[in-house]
Structure formats: structure tokens, C-alpha cells
N, C-alpha and C positions, 0 to 999 in steps of 0.2 A: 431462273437463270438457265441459259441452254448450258446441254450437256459438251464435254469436252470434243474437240474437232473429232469427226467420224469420217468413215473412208466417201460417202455421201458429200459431205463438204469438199474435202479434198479434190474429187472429181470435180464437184461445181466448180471449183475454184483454178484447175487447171483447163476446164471448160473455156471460162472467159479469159485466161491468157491466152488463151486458142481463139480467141474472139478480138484480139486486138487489146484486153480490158490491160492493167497494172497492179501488182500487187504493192499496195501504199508498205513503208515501214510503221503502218501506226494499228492499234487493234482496236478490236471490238470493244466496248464497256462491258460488256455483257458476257461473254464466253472468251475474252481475251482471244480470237482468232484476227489471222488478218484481214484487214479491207482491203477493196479493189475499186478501181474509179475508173471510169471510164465519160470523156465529155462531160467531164462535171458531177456525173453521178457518183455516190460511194453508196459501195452493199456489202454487209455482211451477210456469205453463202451461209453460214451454219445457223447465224439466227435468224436469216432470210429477212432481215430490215436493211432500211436506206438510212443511209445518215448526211447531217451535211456539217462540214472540217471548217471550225473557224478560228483564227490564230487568238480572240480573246469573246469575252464575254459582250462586247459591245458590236461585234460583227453578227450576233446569232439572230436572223431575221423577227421583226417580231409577231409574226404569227407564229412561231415555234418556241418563243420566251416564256410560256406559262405550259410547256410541256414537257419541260425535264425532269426528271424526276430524280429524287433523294440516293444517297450512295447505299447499294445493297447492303442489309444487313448478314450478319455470319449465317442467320441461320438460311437466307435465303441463296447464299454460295453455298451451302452447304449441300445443298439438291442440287449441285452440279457434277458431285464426287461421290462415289460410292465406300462409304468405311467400315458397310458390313465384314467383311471380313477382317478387321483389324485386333488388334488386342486391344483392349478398354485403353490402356496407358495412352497407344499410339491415335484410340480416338481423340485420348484430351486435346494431345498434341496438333492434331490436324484443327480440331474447335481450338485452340489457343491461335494456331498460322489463320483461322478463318478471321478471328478479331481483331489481329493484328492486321490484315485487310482490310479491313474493313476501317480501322485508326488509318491507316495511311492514306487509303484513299479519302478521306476529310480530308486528311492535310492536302494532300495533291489536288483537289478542289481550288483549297484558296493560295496554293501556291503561283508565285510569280517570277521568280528567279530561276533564269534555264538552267543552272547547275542544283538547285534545288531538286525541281522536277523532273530530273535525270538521274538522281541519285532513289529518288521513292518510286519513280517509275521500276529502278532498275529492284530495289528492296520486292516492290509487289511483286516484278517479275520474279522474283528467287522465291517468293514465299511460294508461289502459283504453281512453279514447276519442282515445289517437294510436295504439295499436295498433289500435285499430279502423281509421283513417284510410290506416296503412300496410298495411293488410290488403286495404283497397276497393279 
């Protein structure tokens, strides 16, 4: 997993506003930063991949259907945060927000109901930005 947005990102990213690009309201999978599209294209500057935004499982082109891959695991979010400096206690707690992560995002997989996945969207988000917080 990439690391948390860096001031490198950030520039990319106001680069291609400067370029005509959009910054979508939707994030990365991966470093949760945002995407930008531009004519169709969507890029994530921090983890420097293209993606392509489909409203379900039956629009995902099928040369890209046998190329998804499975919802990260804790320990694999976990190299995205640095918790060396924490107290043991505060480690658990960051590994307990990493699995609880990692449980939502399954559910938010096979979720279907827009108030559903606006509610886990919004859970991942809170869990995200206290790992961030105990990360700082």
C-alpha cells in the first residue's frame, strides 16, 4: 500500500488542475487519496496507477475482470502508517482500526444499497483519519 499523500502528490495533483484535469469526489483503493479524470482517464498521482470508475460490477470491461484483486489485508495497511513511535497500548489500537478496515471494506464490496455504502464508506473514512492522527 502507498504511503499517506505527500507534498509530491499534492503538487501532481494541483499540476493537472493546472492542466484542465478534475478532481473526482471518489479515492484511491489503495492510499485512499483522490482521483482526477480527465477525457475519460482516471489517475491516482500518489500511487501513480490509472483506474477505470464503473457504477457496478457488470460495466467492468472484461479484459480487466480477472484483474482485481482481494481487499487488503491489516497487515498490508499497515505499511502505509508508521506506529513506531507509539505506545504498545496505542499500537493495539491502530492494528484493531486496521481490521476493522479491513471487515468493512468486505462488506463495502458486496454492498448494494446507496445509504448502506455511504454509511461504511463514511465508517472507513473516520477509521482512516484516526490512523492518520495516531500516525502524526
Amino acid at each position: 500500500m502507498s504511503p499517506p499523500e505527500t507534498d509530491d502528490s499534492i503538487k501532481a495533483g494541483a499540476d493537472l488542475l493546472l492542466k484542465g484535469w478534475k478532481m473526482l469526489n471518489k479515492a484511491c483503493p489503495t492510499c485512499f487519496q483522490p482521483l482526477y479524470e480527465n477525457q475519460g482517464k482516471v489517475v491516482c498521482v500518489n500511487c501513480k496507477k490509472d483506474y477505470v470508475l464503473v457504477d457496478s460490477a457488470s460495466e467492468i470491461p472484461s479484459n480487466l475482470k480477472n484483474h482485481t484483486s482481494p481487499a487488503a489485508q491489516p497487515s498490508e495497511l499497515a505499511d502505509a502508517f508508521d506506529f513506531t513511535n507509539l505506545p504498545p497500548t496505542l499500537v493495539d489500537t491502530a492494528n484493531i482500526m486496521l481490521e476493522k478496515i479491513s471487515k468493512l471494506n468486505a462488506i463495502l464490496n458486496d454492498a448494494t444499497d446507496p445509504k448502506e455504502i455511504s454509511e461504511l464508506s463514511s465508517a472507513i473514512n473516520s477509521l482512516v483519519n484516526s490512523l492518520r492522527s495516531l500516525a502524526s
